[in-house]
mmCIF file of the N, C-alpha and C atoms, coordinates in Angstrom:
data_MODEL
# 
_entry.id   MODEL 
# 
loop_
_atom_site.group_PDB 
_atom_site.id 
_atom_site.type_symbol 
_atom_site.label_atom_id 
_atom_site.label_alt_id 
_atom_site.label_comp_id 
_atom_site.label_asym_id 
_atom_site.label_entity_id 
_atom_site.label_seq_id 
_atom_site.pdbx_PDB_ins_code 
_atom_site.Cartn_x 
_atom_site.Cartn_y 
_atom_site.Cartn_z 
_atom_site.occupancy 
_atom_site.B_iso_or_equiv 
_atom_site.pdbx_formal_charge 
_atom_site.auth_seq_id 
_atom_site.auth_comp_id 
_atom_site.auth_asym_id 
_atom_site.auth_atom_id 
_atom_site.pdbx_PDB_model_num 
ATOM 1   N N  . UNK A 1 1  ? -4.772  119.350 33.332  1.00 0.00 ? 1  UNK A N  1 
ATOM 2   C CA . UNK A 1 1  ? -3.919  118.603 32.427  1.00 0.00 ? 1  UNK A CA 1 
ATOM 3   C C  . UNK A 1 1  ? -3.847  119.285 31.071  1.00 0.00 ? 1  UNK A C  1 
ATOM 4   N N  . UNK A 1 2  ? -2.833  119.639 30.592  1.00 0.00 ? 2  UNK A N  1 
ATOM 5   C CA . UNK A 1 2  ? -2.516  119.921 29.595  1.00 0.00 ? 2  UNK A CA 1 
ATOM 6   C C  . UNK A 1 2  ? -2.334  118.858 28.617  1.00 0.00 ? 2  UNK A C  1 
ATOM 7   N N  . UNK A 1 3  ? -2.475  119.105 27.306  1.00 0.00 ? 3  UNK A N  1 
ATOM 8   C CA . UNK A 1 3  ? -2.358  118.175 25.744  1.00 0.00 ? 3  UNK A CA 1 
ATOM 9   C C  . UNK A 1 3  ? -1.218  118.379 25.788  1.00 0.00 ? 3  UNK A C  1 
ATOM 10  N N  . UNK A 1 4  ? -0.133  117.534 25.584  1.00 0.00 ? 4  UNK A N  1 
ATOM 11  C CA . UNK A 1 4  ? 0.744   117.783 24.176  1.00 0.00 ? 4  UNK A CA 1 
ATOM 12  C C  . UNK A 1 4  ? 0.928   117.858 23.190  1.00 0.00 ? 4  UNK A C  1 
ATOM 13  N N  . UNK A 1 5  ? 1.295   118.579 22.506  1.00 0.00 ? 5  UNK A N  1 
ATOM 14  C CA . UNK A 1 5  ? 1.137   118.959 20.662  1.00 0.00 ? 5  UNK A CA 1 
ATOM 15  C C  . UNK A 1 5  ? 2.013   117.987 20.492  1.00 0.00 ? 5  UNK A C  1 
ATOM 16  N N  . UNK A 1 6  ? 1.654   117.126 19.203  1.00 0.00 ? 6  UNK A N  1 
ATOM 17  C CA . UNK A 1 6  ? 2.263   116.351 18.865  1.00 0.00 ? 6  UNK A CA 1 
ATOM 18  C C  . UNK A 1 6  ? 2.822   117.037 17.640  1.00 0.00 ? 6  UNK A C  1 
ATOM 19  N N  . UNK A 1 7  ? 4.030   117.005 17.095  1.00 0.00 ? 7  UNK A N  1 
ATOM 20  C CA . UNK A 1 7  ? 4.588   117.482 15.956  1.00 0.00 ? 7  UNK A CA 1 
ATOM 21  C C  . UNK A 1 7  ? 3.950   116.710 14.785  1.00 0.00 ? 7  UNK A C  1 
ATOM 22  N N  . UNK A 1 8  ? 4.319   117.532 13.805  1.00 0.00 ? 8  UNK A N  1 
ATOM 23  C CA . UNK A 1 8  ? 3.723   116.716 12.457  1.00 0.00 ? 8  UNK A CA 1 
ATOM 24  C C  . UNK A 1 8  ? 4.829   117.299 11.349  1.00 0.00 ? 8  UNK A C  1 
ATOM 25  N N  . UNK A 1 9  ? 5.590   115.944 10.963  1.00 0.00 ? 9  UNK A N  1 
ATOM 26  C CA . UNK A 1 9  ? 6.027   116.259 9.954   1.00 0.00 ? 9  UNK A CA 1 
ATOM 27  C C  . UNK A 1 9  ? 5.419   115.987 8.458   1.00 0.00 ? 9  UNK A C  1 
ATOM 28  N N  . UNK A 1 10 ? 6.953   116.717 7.748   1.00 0.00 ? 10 UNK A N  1 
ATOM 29  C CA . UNK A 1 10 ? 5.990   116.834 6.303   1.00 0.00 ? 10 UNK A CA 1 
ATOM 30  C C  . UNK A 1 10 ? 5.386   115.823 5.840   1.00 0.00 ? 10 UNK A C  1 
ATOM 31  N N  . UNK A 1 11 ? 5.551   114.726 6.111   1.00 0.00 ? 11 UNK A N  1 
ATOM 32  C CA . UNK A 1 11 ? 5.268   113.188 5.499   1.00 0.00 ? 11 UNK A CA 1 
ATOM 33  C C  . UNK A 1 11 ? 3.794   113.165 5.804   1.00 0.00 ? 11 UNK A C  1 
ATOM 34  N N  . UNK A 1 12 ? 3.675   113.284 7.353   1.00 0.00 ? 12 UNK A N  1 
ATOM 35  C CA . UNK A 1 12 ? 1.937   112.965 7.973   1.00 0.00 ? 12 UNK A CA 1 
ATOM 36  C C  . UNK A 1 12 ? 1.314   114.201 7.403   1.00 0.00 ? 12 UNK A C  1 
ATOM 37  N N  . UNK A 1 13 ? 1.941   115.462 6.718   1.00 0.00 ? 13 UNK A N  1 
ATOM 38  C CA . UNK A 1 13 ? 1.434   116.528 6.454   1.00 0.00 ? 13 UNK A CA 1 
ATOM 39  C C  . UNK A 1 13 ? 0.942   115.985 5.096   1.00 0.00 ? 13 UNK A C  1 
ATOM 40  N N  . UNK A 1 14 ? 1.285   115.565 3.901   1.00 0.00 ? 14 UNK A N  1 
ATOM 41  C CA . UNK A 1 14 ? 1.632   115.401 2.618   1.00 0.00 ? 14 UNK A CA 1 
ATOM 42  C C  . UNK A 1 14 ? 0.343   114.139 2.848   1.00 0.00 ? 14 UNK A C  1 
ATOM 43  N N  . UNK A 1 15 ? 0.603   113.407 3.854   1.00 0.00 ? 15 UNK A N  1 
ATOM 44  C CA . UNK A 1 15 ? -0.382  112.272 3.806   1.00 0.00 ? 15 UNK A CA 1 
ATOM 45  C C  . UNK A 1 15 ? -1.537  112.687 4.281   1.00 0.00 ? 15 UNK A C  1 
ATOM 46  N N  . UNK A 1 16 ? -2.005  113.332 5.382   1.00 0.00 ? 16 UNK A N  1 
ATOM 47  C CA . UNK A 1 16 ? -3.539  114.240 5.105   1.00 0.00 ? 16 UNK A CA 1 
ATOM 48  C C  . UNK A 1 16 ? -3.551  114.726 3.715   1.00 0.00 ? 16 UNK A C  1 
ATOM 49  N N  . UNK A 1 17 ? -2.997  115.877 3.410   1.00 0.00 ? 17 UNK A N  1 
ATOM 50  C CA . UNK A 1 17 ? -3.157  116.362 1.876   1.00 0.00 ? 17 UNK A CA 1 
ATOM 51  C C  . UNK A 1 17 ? -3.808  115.298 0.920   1.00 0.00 ? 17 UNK A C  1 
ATOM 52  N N  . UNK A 1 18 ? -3.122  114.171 0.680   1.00 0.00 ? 18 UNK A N  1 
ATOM 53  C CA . UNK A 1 18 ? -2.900  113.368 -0.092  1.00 0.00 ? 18 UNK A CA 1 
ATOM 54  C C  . UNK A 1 18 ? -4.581  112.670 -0.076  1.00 0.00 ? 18 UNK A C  1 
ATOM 55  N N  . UNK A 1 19 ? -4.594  112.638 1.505   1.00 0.00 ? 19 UNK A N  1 
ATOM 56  C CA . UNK A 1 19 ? -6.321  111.672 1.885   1.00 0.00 ? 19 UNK A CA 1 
ATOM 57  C C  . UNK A 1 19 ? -7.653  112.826 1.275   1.00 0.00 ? 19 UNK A C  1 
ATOM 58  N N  . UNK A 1 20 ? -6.939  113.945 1.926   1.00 0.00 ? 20 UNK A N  1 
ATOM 59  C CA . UNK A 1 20 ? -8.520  114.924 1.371   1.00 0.00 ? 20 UNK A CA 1 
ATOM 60  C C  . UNK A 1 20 ? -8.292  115.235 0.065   1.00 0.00 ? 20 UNK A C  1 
ATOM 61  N N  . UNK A 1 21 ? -7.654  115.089 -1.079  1.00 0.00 ? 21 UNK A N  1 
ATOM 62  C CA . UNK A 1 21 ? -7.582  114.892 -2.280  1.00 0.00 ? 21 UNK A CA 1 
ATOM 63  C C  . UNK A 1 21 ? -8.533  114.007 -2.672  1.00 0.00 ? 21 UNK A C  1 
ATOM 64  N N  . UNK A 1 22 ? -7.673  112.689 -2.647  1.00 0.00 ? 22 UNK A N  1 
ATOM 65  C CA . UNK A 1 22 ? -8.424  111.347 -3.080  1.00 0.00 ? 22 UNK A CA 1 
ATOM 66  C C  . UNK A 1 22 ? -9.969  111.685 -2.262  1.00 0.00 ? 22 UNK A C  1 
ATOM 67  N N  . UNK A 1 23 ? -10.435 111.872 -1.422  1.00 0.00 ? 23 UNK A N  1 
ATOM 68  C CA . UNK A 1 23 ? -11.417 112.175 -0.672  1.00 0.00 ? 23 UNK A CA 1 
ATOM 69  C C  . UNK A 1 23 ? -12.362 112.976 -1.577  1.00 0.00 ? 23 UNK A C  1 
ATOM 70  N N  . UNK A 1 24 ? -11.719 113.727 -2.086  1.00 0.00 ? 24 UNK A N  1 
ATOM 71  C CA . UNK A 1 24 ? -12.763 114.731 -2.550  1.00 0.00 ? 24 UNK A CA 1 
ATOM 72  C C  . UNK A 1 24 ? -12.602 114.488 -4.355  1.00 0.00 ? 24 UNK A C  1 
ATOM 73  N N  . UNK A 1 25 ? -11.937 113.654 -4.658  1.00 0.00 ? 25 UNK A N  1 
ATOM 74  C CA . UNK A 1 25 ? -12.111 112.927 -6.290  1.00 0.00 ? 25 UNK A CA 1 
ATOM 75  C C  . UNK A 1 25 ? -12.686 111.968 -6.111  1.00 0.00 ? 25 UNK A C  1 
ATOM 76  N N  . UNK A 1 26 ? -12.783 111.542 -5.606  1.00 0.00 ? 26 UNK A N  1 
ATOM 77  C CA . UNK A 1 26 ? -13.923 110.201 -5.320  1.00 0.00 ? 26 UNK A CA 1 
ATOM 78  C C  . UNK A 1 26 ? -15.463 111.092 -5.037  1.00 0.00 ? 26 UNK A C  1 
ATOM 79  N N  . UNK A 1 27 ? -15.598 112.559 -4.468  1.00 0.00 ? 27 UNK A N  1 
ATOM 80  C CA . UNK A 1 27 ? -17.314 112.608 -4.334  1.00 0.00 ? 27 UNK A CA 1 
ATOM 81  C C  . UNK A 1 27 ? -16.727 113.150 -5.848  1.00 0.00 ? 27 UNK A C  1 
ATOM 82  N N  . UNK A 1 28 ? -16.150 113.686 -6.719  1.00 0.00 ? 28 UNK A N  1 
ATOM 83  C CA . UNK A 1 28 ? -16.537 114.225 -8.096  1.00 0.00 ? 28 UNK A CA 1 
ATOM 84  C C  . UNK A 1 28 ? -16.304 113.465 -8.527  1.00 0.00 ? 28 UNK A C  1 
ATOM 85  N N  . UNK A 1 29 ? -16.555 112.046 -8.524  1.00 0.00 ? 29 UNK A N  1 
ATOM 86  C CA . UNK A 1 29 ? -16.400 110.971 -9.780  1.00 0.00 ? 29 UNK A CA 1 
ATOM 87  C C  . UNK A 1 29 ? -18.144 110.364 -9.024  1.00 0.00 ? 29 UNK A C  1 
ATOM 88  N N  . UNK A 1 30 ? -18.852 110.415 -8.159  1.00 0.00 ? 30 UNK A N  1 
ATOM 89  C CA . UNK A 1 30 ? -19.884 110.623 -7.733  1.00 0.00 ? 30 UNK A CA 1 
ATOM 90  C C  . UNK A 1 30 ? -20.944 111.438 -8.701  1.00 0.00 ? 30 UNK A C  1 
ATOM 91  N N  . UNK A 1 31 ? -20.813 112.926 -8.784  1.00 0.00 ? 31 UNK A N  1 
ATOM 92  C CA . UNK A 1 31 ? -21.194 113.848 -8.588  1.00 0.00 ? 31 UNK A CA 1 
ATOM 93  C C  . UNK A 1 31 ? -21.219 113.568 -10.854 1.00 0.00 ? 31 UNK A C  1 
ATOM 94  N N  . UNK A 1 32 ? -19.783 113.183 -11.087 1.00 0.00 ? 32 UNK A N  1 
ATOM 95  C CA . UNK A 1 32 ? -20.082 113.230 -12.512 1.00 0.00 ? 32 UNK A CA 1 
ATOM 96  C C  . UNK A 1 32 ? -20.996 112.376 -13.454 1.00 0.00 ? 32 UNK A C  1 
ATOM 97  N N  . UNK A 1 33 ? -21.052 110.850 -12.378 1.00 0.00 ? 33 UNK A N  1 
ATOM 98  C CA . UNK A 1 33 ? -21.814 109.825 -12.942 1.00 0.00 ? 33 UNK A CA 1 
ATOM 99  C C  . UNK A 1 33 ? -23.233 110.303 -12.510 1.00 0.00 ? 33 UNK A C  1 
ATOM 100 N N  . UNK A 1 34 ? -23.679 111.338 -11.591 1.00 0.00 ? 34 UNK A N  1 
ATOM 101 C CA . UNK A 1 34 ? -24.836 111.324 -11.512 1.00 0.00 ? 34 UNK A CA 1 
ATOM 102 C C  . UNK A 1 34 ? -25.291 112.573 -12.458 1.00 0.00 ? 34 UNK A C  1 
ATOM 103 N N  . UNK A 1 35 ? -24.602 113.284 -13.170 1.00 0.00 ? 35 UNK A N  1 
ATOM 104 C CA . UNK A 1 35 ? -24.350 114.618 -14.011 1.00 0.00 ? 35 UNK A CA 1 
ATOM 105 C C  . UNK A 1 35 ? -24.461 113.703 -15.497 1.00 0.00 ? 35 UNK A C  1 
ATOM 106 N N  . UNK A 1 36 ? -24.169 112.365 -15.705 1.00 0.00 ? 36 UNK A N  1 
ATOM 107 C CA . UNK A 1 36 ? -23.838 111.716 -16.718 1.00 0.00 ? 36 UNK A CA 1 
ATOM 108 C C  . UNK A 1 36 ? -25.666 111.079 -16.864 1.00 0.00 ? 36 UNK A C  1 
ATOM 109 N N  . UNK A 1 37 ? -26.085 110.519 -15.776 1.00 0.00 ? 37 UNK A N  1 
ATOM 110 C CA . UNK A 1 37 ? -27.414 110.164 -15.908 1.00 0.00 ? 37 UNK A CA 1 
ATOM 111 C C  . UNK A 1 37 ? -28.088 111.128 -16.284 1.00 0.00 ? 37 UNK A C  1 
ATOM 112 N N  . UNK A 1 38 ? -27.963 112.363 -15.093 1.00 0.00 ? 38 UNK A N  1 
ATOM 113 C CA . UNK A 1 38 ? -28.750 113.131 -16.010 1.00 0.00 ? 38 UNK A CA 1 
ATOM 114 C C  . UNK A 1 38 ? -29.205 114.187 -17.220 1.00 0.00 ? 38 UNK A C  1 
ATOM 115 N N  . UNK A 1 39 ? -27.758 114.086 -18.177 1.00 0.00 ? 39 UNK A N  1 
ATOM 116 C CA . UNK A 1 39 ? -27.773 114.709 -19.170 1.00 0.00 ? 39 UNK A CA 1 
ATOM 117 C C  . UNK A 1 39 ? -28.279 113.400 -20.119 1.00 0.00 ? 39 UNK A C  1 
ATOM 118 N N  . UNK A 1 40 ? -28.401 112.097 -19.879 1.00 0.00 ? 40 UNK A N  1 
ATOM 119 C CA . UNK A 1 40 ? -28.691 111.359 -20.838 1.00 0.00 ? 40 UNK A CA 1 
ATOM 120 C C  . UNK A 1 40 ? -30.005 111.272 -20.576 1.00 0.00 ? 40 UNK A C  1 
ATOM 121 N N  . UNK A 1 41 ? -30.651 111.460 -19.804 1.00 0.00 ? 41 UNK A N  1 
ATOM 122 C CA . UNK A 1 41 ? -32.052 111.396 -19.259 1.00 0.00 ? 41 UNK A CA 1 
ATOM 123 C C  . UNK A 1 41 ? -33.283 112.959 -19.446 1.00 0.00 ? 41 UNK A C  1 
ATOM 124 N N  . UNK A 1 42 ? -32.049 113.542 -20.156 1.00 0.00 ? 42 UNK A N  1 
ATOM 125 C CA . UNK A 1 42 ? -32.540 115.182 -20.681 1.00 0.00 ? 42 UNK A CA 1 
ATOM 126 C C  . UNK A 1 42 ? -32.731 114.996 -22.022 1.00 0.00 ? 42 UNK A C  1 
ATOM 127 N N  . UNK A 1 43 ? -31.756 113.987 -22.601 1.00 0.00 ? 43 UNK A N  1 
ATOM 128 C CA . UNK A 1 43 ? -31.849 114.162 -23.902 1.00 0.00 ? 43 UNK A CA 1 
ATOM 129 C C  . UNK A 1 43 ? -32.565 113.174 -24.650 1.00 0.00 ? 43 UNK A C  1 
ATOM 130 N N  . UNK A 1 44 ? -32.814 112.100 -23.453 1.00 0.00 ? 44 UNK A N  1 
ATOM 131 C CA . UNK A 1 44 ? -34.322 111.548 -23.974 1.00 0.00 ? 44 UNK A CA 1 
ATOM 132 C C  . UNK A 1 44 ? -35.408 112.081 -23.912 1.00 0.00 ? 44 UNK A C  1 
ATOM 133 N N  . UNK A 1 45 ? -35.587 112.912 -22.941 1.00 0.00 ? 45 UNK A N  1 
ATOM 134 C CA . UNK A 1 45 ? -36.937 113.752 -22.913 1.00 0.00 ? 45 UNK A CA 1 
ATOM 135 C C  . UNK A 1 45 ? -36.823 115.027 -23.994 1.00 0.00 ? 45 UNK A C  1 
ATOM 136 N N  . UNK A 1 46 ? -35.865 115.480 -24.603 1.00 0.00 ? 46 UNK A N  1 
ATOM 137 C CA . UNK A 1 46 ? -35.779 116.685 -25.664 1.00 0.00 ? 46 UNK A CA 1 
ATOM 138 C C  . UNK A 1 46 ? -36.258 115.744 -27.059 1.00 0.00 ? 46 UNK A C  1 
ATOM 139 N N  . UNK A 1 47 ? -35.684 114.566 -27.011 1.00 0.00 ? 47 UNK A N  1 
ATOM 140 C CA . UNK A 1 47 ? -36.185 113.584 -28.172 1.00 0.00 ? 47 UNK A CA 1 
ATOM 141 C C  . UNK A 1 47 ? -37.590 113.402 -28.526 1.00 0.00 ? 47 UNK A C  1 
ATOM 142 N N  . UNK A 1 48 ? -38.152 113.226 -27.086 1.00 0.00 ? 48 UNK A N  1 
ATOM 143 C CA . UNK A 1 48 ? -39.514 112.763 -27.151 1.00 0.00 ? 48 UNK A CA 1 
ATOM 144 C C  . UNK A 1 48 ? -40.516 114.255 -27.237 1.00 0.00 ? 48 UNK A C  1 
ATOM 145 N N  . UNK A 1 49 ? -40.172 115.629 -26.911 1.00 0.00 ? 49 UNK A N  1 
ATOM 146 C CA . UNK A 1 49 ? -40.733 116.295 -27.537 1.00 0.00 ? 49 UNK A CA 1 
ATOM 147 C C  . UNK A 1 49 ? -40.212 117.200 -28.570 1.00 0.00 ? 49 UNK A C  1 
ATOM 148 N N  . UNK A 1 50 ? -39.211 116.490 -29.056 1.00 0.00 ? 50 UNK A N  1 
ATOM 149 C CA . UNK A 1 50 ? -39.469 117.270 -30.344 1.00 0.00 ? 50 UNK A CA 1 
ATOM 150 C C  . UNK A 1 50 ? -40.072 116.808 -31.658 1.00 0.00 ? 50 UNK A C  1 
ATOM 151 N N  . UNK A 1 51 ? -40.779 115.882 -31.253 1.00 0.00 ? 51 UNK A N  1 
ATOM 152 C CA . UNK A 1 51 ? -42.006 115.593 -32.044 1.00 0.00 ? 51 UNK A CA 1 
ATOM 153 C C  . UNK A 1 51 ? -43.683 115.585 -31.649 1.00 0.00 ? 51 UNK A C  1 
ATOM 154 N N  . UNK A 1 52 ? -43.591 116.897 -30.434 1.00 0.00 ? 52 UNK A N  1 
ATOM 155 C CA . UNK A 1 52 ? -44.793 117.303 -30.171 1.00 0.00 ? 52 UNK A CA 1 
ATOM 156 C C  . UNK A 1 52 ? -44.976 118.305 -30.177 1.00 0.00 ? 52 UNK A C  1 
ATOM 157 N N  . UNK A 1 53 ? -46.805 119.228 -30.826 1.00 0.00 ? 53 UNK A N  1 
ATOM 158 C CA . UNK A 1 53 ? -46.941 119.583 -31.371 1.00 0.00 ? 53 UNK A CA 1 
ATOM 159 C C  . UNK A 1 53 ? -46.809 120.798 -29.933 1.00 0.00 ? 53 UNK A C  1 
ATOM 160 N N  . UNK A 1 54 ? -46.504 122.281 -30.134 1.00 0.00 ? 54 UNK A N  1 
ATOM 161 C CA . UNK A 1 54 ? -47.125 123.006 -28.812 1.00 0.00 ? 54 UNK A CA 1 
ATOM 162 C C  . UNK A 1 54 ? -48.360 123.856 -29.097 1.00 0.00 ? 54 UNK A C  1 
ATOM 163 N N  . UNK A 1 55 ? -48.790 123.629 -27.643 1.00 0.00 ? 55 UNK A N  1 
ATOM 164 C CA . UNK A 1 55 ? -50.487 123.993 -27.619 1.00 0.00 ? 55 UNK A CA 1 
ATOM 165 C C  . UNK A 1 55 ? -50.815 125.084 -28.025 1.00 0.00 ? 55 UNK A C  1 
ATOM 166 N N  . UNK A 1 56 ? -49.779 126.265 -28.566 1.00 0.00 ? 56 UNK A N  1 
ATOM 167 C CA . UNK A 1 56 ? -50.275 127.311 -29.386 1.00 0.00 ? 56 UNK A CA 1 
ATOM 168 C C  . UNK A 1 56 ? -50.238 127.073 -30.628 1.00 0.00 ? 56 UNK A C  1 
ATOM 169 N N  . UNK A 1 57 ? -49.385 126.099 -31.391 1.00 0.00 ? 57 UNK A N  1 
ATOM 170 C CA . UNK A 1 57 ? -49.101 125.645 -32.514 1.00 0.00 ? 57 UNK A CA 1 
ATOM 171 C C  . UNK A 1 57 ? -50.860 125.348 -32.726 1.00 0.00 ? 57 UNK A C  1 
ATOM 172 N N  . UNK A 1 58 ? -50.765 124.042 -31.875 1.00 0.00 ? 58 UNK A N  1 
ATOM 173 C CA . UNK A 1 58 ? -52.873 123.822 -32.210 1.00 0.00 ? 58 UNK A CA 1 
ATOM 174 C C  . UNK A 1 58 ? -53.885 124.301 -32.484 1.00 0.00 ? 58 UNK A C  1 
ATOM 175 N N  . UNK A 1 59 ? -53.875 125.353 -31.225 1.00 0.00 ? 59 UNK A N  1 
ATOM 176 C CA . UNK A 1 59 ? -54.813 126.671 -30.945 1.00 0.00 ? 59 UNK A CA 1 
ATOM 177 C C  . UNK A 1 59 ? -54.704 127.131 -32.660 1.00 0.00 ? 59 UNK A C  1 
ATOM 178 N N  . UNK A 1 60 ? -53.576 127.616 -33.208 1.00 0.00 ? 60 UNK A N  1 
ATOM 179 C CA . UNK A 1 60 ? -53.763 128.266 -34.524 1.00 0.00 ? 60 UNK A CA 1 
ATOM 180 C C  . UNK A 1 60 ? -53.822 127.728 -35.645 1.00 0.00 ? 60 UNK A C  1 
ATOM 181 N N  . UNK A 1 61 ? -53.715 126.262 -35.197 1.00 0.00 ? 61 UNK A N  1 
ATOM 182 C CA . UNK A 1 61 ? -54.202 125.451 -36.519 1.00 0.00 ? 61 UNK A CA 1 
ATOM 183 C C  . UNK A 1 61 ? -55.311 125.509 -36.462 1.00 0.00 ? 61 UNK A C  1 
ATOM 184 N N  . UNK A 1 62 ? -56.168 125.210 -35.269 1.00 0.00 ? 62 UNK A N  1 
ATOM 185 C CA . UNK A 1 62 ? -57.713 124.839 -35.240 1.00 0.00 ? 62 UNK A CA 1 
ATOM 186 C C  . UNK A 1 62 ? -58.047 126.138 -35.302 1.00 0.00 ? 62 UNK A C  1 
ATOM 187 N N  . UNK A 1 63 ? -57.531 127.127 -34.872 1.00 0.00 ? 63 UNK A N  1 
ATOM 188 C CA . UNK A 1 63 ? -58.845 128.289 -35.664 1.00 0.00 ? 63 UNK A CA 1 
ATOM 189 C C  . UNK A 1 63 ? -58.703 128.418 -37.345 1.00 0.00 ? 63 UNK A C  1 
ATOM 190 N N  . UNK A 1 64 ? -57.406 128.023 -37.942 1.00 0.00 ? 64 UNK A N  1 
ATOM 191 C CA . UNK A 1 64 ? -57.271 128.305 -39.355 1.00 0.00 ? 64 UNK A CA 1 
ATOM 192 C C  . UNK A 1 64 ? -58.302 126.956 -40.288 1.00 0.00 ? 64 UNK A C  1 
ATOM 193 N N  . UNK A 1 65 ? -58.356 126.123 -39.530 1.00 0.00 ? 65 UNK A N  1 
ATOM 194 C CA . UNK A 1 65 ? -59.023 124.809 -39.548 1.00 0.00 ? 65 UNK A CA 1 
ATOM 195 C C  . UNK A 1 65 ? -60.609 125.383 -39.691 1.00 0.00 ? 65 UNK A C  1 
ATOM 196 N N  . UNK A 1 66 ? -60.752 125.911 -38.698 1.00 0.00 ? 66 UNK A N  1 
ATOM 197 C CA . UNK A 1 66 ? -62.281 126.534 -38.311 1.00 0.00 ? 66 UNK A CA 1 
ATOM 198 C C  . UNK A 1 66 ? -62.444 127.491 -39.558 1.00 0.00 ? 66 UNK A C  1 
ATOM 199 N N  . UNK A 1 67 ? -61.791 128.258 -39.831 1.00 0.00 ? 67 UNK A N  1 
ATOM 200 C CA . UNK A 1 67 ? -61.976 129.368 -40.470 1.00 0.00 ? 67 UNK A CA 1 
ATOM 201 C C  . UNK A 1 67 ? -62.275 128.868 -42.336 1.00 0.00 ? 67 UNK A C  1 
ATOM 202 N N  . UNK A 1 68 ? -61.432 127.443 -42.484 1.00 0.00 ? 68 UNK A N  1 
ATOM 203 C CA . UNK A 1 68 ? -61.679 126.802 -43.797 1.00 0.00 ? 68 UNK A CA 1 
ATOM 204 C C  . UNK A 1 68 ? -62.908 126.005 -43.880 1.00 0.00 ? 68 UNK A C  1 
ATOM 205 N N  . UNK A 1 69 ? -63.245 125.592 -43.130 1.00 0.00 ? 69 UNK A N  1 
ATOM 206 C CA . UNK A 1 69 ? -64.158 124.469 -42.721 1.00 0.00 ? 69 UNK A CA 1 
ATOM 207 C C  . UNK A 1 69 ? -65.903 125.879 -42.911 1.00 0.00 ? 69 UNK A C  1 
ATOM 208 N N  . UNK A 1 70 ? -65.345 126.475 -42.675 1.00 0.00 ? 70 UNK A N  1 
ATOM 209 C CA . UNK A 1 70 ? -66.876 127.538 -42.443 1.00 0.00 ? 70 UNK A CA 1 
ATOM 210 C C  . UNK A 1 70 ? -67.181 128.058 -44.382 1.00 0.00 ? 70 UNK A C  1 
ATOM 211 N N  . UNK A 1 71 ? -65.424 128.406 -44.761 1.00 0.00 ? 71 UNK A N  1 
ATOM 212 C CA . UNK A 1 71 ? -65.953 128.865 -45.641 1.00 0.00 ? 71 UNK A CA 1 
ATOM 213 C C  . UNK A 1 71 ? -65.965 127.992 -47.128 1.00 0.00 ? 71 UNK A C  1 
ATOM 214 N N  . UNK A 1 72 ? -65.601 126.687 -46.422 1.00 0.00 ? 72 UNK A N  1 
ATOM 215 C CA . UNK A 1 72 ? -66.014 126.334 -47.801 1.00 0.00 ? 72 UNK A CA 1 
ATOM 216 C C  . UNK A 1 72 ? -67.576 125.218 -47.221 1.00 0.00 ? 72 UNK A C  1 
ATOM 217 N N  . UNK A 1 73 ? -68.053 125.380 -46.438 1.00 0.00 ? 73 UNK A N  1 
ATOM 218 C CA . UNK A 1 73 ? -69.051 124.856 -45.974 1.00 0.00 ? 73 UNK A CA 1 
ATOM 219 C C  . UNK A 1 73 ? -69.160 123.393 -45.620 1.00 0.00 ? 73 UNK A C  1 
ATOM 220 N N  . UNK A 1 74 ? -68.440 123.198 -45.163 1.00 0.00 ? 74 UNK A N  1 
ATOM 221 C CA . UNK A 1 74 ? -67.927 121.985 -44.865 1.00 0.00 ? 74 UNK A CA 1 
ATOM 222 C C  . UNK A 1 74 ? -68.104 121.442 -43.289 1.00 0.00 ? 74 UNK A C  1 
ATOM 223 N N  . UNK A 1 75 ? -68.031 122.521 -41.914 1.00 0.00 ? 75 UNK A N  1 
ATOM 224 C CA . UNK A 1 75 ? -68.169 122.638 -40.952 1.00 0.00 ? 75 UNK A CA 1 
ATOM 225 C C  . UNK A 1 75 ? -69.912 122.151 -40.953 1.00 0.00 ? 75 UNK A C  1 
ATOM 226 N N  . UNK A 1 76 ? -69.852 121.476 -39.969 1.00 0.00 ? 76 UNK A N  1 
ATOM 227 C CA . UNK A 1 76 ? -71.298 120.925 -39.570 1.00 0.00 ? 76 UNK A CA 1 
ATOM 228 C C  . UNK A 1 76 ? -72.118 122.057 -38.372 1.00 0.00 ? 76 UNK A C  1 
# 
């Protein structure tokens, strides 16, 4: 048994087109709200450290710390 090809005119042509469009703006309206969480969820965490100190920042306070503390005799 053979298929018959069913013809397709421009209309049913234009109307696939039309479905995998909308199809595929609907996953990028997906794709943007989850792009939207997580740039707002980046820029709470850039908030929260940019008021912490980094651990080399420390390291060279506490030896400059150490280094005052010795010479004015103050270090225990």
């Amino acid at each position: 048994m053979k298929k018959q090809k069913k013809k397709v005119s421009m209309g049913d042509l234009a109307g696939m087109v039309q479905r995998g469009f909308v199809s595929v703006d609907e996953r990028f309206n997906k794709v943007d709200k989850a792009f939207e969480v997580n740039t707002r969820e980046h820029e709470a965490i850039s908030l929260r450290l940019d008021n912490v100190a980094y651990r080399f920042e420390l390291v060279e306070l506490q030896k400059r710390v150490d280094f005052l503390e010795k010479k004015t005799g103050i270090k225990k």
